[in-house]
N, C-alpha and C positions, 0 to 999 in steps of 0.2 A: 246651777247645772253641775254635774257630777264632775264629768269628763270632755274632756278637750285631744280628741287625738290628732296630731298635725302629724301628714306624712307628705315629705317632701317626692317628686317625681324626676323623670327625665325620661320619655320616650317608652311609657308603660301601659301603654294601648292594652296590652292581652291579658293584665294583670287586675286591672281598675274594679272592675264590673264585681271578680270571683270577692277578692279581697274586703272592699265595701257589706257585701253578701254578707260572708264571715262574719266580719266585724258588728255587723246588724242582729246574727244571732246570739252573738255572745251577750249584746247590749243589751238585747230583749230578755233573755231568759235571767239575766241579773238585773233586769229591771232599773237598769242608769239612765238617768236622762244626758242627753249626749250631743257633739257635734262631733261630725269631719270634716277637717279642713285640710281639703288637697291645695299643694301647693307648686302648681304646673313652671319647673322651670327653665322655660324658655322650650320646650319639647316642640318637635317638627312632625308626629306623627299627630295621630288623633287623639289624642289623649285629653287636650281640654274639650274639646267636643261630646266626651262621655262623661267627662265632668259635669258637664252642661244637662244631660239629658237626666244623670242623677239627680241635681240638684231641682230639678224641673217634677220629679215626681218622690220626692224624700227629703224634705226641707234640713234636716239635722247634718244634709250634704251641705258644704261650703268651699269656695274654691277662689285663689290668688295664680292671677294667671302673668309672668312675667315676659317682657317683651323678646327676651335675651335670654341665653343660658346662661347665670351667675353660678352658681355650685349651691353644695347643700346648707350650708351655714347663711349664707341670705336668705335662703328658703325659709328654714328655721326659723331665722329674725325676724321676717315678717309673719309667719305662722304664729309666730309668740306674742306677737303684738296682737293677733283678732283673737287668742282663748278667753273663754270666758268659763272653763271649766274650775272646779275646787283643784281637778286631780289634773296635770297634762302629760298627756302620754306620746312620744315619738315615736315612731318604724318607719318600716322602708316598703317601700312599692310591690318589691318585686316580687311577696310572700313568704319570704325567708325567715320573718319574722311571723311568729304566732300570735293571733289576735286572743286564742285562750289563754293569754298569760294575763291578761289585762286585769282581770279580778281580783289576782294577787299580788299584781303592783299595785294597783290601788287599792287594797286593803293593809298594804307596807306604810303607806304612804298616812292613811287616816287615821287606822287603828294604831301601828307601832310609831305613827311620831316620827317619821323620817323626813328629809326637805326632798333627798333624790333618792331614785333605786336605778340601777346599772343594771341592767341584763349582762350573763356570763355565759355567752354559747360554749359551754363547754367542750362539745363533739361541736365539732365543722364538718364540710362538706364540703369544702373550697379544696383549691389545689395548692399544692406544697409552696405556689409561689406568691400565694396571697396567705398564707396561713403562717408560715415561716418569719416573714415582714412583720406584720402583726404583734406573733411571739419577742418580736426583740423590740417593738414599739411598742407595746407596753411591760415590758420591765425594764425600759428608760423613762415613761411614766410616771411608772410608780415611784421610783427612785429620785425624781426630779419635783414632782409634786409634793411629797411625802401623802399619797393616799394609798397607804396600804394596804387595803383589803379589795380593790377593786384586780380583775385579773382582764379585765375588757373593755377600756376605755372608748373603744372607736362600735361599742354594741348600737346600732340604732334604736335598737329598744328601750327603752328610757321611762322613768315615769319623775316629774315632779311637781312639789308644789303650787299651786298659781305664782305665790310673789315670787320663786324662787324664778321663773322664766321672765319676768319681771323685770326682773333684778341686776341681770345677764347681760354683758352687748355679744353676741355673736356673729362673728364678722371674718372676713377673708375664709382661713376654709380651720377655722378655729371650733369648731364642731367636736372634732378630736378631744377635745380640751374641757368639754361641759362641767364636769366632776370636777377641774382644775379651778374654774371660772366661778365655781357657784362657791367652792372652797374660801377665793381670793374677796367672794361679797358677805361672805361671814357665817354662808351656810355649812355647817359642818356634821350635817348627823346623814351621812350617805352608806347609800345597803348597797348591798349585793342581790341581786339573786339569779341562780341557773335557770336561765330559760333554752326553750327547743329551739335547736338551728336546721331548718328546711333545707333540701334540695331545690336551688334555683328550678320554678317550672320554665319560666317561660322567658326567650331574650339572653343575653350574657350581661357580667358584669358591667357595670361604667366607671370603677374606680379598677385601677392597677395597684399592684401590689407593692414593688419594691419603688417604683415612684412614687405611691403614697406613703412608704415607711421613709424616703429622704425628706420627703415634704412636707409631715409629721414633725421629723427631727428638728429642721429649722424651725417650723412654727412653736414648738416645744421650748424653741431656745429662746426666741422673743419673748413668746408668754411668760417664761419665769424671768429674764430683765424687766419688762415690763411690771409684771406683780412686787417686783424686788425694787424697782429705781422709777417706774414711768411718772410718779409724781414727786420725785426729787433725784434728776440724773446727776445733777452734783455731787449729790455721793459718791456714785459711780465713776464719774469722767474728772470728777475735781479732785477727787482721792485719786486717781491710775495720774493724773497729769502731774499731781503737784508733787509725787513721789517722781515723777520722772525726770521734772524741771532739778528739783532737789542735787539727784542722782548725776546729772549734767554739772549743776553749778559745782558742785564739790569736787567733780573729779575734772575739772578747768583748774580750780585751786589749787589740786594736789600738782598737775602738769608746772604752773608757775611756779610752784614753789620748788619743785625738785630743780625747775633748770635756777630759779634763785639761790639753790644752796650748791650748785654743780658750780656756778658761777663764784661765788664766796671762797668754795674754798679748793678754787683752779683746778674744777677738775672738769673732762671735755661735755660739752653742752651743746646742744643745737636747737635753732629756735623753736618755737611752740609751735609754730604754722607748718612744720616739718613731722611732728609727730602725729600718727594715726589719731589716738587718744584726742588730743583736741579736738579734732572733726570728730568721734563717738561723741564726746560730751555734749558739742555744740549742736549735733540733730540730734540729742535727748531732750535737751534743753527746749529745743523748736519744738518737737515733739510734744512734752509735755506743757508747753503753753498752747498747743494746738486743740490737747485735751481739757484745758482747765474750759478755754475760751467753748468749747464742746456743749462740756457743760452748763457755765453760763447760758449758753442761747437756748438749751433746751427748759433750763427752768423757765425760759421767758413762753417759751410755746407749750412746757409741757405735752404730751400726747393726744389731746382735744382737736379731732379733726369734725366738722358739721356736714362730710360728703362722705363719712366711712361706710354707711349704710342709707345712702341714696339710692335709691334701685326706681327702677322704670317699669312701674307695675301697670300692664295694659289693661286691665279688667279685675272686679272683685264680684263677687257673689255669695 
């Protein structure tokens, strides 16, 4: 199979049917053998019901319908788990994303040897309070990942490899991060390319803007501890504690020794339990065995959770 397009959903009833259409002529006229896998999550409208009625007369339709509203990175995760395509391609529901771009990610992908390609909506159509967000979440980014050439981290458009989706866990709302993630599994040959950004037809957004550039930043801040320490926090927690413990026991020693030498040679002294400094050193001290002990326990658990992407998928087709 050529192509695996997974598009994640939430409450895109008016979109489904046009979108599908589209995607159908581009597939035909390039001649891909193909699948869609809608991936209904948790929506309250009709939306898996027209899933349903595609799949019933266009088998290359496919659909993961979830009991709950998890967000778009479970969606993904389990979308990435049924491709069966060479090439897997991502977007978004709601049309914003162009189905005629597909031909020349996936000839990014085949012919130049790439693992991903990034969509770069260069013109938006959004409002200054989602586009602004954006602008400053990805030139922390870029910055923090070291992927310089990408200018659009959070494009739903997407094209990659099979093993590269594979390869991946995507989890919590870690989606943002796909370029970062495939980077950290050893894939490194990722594109660029500008693709068209639509005018939302139908429905409003379902992500916010400056709530997603705070919730970005954290998740940003994880992923890079994580890529950097998650399979040896000792480094991190045993190096910050054992510098701290240090930093306490030495400056206990200096407090003793001054009042020993105040005392030697009669001049006024008062005791150790009176001065500030011995309380600083003595909660460093606590402190940094609090972080050594930190990171002992995390080497012992390491970051291996078996419920991180448990999801409650009501139906598959």
């Amino acid at each position: 199979m050529d192509l695996s397009i997974v598009i994640p959903l939430y409450n895109e009833e008016e979109s489904i049917r046009e979108l599908y259409q589209w995607i159908e002529r581009v597939m035909v006229s390039h001649n891909f053998s193909y699948e869609v896998i809608f991936v209904n999550d948790g929506s309250t409208d009709s939306s898996w019901r027209i899933i349903e009625e595609l799949h019933a007369t266009n088998p290359e339709v496919k659909g993961i319908k979830f009991r709950r509203n998890y967000g778009k990175s479970p969606a993904l995760f389990c979308g990435f788990e049924q491709a069966q395509g060479d090439v897997v391609i991502t977007m978004d529901a709601d049309m914003q994303d162009s189905p005629d771009e597909i031909p020349d990610l996936y000839k990014m992908i085949i012919d130049e040897k790439y693992d991903m390609v990034s969509g770069w909506k260069k013109k938006r159509y959004d409002p200054l309070s989602k586009t602004l967000p954006t602008k400053l979440f990805n030139a922390t980014a870029r910055k923090v990942s070291g992927i310089k050439n990408l200018h659009d981290f959070n494009c739903g458009l997407k094209a990659y490899r099979n093993d590269v989706v594979k390869n991946i866990e995507v989890y919590g709302e870690m989606h943002r991060y796909i370029p970062y993630l495939a980077k950290n599994a050893g894939f490194n040959k990722i594109g660029e390319k500008v693709v068209q950004h639509q005018a939302r037809k139908f429905g409003t957004t379902k992500f916010g803007g400056w709530n997603r550039f705070f919730n970005g930043y954290l998740d940003l801040l994880s992923l890079w501890f994580l890529s950097r320490f998650g399979i040896k926090p000792m480094h991190f927690f045993g190096l910050l504690g054992s510098l701290m413990f240090i930093f306490g026991f030495l400056s206990v020693i200096i407090v003793g020794v001054t009042k020993l030498y105040n005392m030697y040679n009669g001049m006024p002294y008062r005791l150790v339990t009176d001065s500030p400094y011995f309380y600083l050193s003595l909660t460093s001290m606590i402190i940094g065995t609090q972080l050594f002990l930190t990171g002992f326990i995390g080497e012992l658990i390491t970051r291996n959770s078996s419920e991180r992407n448990n999801y409650q998928v009501e139906k598959v087709i």
